[in-house]
N, CA, C and O of each residue as an XYZ file, in Angstrom:
552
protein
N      -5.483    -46.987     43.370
C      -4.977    -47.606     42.152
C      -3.917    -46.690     41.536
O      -4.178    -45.489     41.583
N      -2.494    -47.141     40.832
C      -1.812    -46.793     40.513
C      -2.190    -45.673     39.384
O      -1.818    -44.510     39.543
N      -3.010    -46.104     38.141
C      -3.420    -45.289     36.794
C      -3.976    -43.773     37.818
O      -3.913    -42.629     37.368
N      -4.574    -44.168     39.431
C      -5.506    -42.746     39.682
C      -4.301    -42.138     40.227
O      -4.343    -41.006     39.746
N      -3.473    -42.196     40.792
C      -2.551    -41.624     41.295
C      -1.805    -40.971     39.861
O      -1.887    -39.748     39.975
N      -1.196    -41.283     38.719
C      -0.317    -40.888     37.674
C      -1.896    -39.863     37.320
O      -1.506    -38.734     37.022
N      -3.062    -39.912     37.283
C      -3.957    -39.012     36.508
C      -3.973    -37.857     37.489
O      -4.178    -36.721     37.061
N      -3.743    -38.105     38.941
C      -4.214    -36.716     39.834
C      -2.774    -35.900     39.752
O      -2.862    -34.773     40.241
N      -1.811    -36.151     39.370
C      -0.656    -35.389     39.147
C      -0.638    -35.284     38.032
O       0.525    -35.222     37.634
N      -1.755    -35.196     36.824
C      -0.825    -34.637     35.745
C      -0.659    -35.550     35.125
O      -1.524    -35.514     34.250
N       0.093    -36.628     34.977
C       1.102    -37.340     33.805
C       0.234    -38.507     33.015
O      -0.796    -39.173     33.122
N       1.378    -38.288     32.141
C       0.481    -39.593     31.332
C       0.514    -40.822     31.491
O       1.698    -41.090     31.692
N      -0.127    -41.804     31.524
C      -0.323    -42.948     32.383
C       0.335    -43.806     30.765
O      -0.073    -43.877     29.606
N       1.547    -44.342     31.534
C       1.902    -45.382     30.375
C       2.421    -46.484     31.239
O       2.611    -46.551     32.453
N       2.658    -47.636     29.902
C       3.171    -49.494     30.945
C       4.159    -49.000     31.799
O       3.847    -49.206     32.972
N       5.711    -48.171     31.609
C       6.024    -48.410     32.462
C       6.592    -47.325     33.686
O       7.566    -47.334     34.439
N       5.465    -46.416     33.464
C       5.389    -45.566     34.473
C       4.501    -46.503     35.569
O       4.755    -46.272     36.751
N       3.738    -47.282     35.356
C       2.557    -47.735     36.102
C       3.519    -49.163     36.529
O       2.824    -50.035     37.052
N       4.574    -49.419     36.426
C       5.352    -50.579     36.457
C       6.304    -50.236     37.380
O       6.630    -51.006     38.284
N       6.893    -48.877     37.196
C       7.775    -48.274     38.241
C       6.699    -47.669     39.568
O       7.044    -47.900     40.726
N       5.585    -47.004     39.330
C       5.073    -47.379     40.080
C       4.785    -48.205     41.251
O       4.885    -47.909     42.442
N       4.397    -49.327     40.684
C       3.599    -50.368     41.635
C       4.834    -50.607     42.485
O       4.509    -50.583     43.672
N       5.864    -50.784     42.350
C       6.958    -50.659     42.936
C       7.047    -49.723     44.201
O       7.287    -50.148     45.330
N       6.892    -48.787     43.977
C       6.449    -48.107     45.577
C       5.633    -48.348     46.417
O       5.760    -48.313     47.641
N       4.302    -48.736     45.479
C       3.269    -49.094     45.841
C       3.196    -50.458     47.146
O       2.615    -50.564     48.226
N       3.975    -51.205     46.466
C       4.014    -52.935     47.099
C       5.099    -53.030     48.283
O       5.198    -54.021     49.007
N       6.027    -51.703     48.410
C       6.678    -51.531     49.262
C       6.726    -50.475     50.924
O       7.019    -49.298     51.135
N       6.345    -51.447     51.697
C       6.368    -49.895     53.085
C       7.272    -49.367     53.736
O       7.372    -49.121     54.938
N       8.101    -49.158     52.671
C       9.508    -48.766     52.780
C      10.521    -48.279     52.012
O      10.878    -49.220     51.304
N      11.279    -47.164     51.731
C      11.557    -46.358     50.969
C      12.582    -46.649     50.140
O      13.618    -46.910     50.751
N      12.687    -46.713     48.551
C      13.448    -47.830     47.921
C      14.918    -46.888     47.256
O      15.027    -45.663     47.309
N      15.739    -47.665     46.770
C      16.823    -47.291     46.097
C      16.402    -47.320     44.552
O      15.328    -47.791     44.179
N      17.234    -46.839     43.805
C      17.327    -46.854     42.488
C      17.542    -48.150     42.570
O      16.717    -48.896     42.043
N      18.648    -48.684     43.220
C      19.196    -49.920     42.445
C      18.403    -50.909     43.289
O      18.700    -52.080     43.056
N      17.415    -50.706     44.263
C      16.235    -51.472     44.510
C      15.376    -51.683     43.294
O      15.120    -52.856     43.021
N      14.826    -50.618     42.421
C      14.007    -50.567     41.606
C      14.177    -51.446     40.389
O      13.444    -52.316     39.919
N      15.604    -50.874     39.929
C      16.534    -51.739     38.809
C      16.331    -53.496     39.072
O      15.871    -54.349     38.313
N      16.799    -53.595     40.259
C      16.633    -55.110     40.369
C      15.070    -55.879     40.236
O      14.946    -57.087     40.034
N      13.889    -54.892     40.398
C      13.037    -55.349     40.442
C      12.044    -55.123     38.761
O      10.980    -55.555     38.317
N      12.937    -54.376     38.360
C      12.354    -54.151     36.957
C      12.937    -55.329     35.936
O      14.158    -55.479     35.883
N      12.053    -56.175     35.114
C      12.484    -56.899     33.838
C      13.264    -56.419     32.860
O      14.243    -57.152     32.721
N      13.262    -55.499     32.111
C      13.738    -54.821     31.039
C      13.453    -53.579     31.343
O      12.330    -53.285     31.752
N      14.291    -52.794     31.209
C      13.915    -51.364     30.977
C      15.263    -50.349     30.119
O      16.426    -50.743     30.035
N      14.852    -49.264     29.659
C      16.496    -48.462     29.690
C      16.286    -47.466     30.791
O      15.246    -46.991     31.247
N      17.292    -47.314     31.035
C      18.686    -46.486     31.949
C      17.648    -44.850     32.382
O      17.161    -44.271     33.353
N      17.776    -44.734     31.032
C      17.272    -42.971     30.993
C      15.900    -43.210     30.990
O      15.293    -42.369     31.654
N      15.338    -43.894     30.579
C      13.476    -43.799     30.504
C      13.442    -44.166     32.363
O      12.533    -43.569     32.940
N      14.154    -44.881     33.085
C      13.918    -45.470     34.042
C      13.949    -44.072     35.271
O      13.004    -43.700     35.967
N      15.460    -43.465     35.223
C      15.882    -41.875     35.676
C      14.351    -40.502     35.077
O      13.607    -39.810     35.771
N      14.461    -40.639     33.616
C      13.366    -39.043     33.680
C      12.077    -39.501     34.158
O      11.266    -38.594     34.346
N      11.702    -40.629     34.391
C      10.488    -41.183     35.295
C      10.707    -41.026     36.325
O       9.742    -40.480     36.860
N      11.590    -41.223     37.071
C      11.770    -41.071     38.580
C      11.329    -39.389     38.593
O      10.363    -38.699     38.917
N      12.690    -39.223     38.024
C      12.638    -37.482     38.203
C      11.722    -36.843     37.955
O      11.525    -35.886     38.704
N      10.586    -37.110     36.608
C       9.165    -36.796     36.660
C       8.329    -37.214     37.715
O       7.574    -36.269     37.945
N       8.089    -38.128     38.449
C       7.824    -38.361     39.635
C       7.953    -37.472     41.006
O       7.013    -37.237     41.765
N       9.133    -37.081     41.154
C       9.323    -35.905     42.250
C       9.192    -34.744     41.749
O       9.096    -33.848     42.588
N       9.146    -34.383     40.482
C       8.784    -33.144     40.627
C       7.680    -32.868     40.086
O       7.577    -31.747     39.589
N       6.252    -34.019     40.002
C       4.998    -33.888     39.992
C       4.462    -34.663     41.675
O       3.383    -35.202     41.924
N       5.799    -34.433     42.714
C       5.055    -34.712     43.513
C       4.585    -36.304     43.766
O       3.841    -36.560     44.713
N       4.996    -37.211     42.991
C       4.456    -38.743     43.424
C       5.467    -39.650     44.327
O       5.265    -40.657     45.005
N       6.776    -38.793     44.029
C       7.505    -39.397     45.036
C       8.570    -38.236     45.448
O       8.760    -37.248     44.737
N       9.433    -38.538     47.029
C      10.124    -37.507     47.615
C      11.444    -38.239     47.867
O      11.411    -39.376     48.339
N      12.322    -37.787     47.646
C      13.894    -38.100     47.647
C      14.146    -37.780     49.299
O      13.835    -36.758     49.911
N      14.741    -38.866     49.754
C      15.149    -39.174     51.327
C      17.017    -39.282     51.476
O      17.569    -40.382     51.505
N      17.635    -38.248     51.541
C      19.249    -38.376     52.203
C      18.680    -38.740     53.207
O      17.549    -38.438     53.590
N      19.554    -39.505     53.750
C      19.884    -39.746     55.443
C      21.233    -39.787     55.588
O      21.996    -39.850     54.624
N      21.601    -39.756     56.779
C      23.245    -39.901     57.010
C      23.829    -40.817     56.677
O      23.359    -41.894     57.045
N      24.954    -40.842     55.940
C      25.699    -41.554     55.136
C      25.856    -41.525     53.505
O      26.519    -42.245     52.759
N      24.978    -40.399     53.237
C      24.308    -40.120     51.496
C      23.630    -41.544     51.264
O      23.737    -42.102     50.172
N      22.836    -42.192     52.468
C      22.053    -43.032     52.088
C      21.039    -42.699     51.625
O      20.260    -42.165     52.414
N      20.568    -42.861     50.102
C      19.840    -42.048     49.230
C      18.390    -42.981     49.189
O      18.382    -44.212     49.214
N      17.586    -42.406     49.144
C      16.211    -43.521     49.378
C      14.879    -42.995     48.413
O      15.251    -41.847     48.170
N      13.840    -43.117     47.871
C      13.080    -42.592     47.417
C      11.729    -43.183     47.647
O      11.799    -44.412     47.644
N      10.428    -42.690     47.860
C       9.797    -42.868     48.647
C       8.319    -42.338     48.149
O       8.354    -41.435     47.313
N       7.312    -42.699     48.479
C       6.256    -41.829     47.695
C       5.526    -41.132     48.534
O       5.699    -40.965     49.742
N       4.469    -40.618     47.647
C       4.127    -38.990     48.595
C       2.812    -39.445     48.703
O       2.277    -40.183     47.876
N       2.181    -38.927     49.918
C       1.303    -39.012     50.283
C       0.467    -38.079     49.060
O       1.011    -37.215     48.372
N      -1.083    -38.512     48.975
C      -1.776    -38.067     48.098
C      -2.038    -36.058     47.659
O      -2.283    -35.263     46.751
N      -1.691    -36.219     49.400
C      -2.093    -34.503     49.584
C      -1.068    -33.838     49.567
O      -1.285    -32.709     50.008
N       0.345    -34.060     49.150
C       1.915    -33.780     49.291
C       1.431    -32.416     48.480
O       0.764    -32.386     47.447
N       1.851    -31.516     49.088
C       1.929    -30.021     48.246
C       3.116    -29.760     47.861
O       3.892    -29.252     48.671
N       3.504    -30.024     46.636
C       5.186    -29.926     46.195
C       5.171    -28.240     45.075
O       5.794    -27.948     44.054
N       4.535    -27.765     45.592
C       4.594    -25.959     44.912
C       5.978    -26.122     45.217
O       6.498    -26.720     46.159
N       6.776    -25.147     43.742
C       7.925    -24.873     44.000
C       9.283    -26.173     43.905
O      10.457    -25.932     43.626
N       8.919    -27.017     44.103
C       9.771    -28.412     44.404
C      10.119    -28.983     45.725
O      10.736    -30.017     45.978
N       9.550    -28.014     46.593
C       9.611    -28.327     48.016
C       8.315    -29.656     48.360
O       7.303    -29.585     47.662
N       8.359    -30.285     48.935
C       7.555    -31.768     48.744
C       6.990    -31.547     50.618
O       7.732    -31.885     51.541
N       5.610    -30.947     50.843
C       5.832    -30.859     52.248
C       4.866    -32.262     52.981
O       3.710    -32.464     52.610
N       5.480    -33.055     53.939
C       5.211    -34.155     54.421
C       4.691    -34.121     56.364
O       5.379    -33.805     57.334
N       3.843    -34.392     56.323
C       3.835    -34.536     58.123
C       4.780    -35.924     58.656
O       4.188    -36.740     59.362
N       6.097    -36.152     58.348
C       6.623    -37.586     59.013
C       7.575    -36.999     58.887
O       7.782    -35.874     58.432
N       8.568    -38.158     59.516
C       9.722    -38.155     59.831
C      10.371    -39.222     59.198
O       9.697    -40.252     59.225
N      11.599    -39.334     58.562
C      12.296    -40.834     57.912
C      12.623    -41.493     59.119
O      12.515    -40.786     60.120
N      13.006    -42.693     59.297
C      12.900    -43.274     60.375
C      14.243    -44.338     59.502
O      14.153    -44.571     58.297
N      14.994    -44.681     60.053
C      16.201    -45.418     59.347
C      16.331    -46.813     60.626
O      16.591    -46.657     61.819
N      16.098    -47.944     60.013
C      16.371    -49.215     61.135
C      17.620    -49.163     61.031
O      18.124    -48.728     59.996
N      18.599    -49.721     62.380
C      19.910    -49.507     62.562
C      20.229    -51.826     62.469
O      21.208    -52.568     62.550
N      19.249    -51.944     62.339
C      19.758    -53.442     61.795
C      19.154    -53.731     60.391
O      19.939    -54.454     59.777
N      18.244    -53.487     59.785
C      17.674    -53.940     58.644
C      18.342    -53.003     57.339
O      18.778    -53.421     56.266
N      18.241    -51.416     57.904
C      18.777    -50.159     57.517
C      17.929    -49.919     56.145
O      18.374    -49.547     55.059
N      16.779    -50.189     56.444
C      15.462    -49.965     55.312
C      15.090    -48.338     56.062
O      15.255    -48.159     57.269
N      14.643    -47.389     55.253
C      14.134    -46.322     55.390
C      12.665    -46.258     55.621
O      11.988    -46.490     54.619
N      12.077    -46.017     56.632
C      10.329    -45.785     56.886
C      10.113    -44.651     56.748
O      10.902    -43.974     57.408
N       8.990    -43.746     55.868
C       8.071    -42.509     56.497
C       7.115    -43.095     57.309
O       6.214    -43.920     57.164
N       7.846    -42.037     58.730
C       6.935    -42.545     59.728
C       5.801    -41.287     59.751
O       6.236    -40.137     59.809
N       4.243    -41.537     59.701
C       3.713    -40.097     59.776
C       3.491    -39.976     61.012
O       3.622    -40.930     61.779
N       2.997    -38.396     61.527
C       3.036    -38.119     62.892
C       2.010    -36.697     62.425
O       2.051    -36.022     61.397
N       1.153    -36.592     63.584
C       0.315    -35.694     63.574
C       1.014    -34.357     63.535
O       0.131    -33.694     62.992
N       1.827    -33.672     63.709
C       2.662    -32.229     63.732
C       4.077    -31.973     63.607
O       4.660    -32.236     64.659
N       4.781    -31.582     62.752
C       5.782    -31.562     63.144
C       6.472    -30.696     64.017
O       5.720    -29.721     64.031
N       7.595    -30.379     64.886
C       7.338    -29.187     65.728
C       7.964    -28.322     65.140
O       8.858    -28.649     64.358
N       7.607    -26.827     65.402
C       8.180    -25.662     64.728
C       9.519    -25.471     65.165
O      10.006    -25.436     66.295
N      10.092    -25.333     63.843
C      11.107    -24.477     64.667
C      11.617    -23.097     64.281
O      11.662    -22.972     63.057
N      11.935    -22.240     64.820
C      12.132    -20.881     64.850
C      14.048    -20.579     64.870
O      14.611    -20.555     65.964
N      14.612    -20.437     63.970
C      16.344    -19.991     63.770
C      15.893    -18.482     63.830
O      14.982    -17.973     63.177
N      16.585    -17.972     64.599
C      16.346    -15.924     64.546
C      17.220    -15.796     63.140
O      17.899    -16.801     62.929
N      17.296    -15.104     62.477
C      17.741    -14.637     61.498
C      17.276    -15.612     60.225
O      17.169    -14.930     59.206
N      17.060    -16.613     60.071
C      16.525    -17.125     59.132
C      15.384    -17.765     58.922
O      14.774    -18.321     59.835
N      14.927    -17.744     57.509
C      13.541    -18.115     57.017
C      13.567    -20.029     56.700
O      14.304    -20.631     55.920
N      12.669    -20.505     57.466
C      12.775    -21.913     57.158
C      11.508    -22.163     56.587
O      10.426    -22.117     57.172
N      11.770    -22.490     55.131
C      10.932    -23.169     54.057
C      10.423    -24.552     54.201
O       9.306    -24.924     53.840
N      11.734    -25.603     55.006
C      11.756    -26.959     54.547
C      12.179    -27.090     56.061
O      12.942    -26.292     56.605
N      11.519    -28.341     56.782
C      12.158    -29.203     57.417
C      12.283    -30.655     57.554
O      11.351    -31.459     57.577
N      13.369    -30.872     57.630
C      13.394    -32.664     57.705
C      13.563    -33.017     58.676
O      14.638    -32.674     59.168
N      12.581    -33.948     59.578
C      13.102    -35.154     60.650
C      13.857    -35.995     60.672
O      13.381    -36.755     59.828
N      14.782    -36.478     61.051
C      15.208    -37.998     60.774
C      15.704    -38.506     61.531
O      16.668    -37.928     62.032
N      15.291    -39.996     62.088
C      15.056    -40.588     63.552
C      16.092    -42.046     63.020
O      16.094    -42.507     61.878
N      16.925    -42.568     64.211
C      17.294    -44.047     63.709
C      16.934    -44.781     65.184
O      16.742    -44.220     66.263
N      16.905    -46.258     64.867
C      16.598    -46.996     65.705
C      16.067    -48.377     65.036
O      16.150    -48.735     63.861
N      15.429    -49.114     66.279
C      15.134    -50.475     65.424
C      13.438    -50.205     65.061
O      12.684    -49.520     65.753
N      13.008    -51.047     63.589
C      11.584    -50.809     63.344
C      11.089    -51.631     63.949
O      11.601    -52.257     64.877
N       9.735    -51.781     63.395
C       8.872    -52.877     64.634
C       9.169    -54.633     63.832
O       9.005    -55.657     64.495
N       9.543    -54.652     62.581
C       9.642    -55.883     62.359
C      11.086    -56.175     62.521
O      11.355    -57.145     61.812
N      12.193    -55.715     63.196
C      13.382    -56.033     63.079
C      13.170    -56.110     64.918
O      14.181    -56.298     65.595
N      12.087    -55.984     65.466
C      12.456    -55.780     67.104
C      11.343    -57.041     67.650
O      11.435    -57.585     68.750
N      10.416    -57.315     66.736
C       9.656    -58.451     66.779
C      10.917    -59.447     66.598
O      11.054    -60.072     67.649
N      11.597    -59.708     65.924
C      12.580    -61.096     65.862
C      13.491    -60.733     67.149
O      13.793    -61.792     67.698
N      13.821    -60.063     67.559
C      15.158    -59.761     68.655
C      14.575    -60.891     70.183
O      15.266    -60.959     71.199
């Protein structure tokens, strides 16, 4: 339920945090701002933005670039350890090359990787191809 998710991070559970919410919620697939906008009745501008942004940086949702500054936002799995602002995920984004909806795909490990000279904090996967409901119609 949406109210348990806004209580295990912290925040205060109001209409339309729990409204922007369900919005992730009802979706298996990683949304735009101006996805959200269209799906919201009324709202303002800035209450709509420091919600988001309170959102990722309590961890309820994780900001997805993919190539093209296709910008996506997405929610976090329950156990997302976002110490620091780093948001760490076992998946990979997965981008359909006909629908061009964003998936977290999860996957049991991600593989290590080792750069000699540098320290890697963060890694991102990101896979394109067709999903399973855009390859079911083909």
């Amino acid at each position: 339920m949406n109210v348990d998710i806004l209580k295990k991070k912290n925040l205060r559970v109001t209409p339309f945090r729990k409204e922007v919410l369900d919005i992730f919620i009802r979706n298996d697939h990683a949304v735009s701002t101006q996805d959200i906008e269209d799906e919201l009745k009324d709202f303002d501008r800035i209450t709509l933005y420091r919600t988001i942004k309170s959102f990722i940086n309590n961890g309820v949702i994780h900001e997805i670039v993919m190539p093209g500054d296709v910008k996506k936002l997405a929610l976090c799995d329950v156990v997302c350890n976002h110490d620091e602002g780093l948001h760490e995920h076992n998946h990979i984004h997965f981008q359909c090359r006909q629908c061009q909806e964003v998936f977290c795909v999860e996957i049991d490990e991600l593989p290590k990787i080792k750069v000699p000279g540098f320290i890697i904090e963060k890694q991102e996967i990101q896979a394109k191809g067709i999903c399973g409901k855009c390859s079911a119609t083909t």
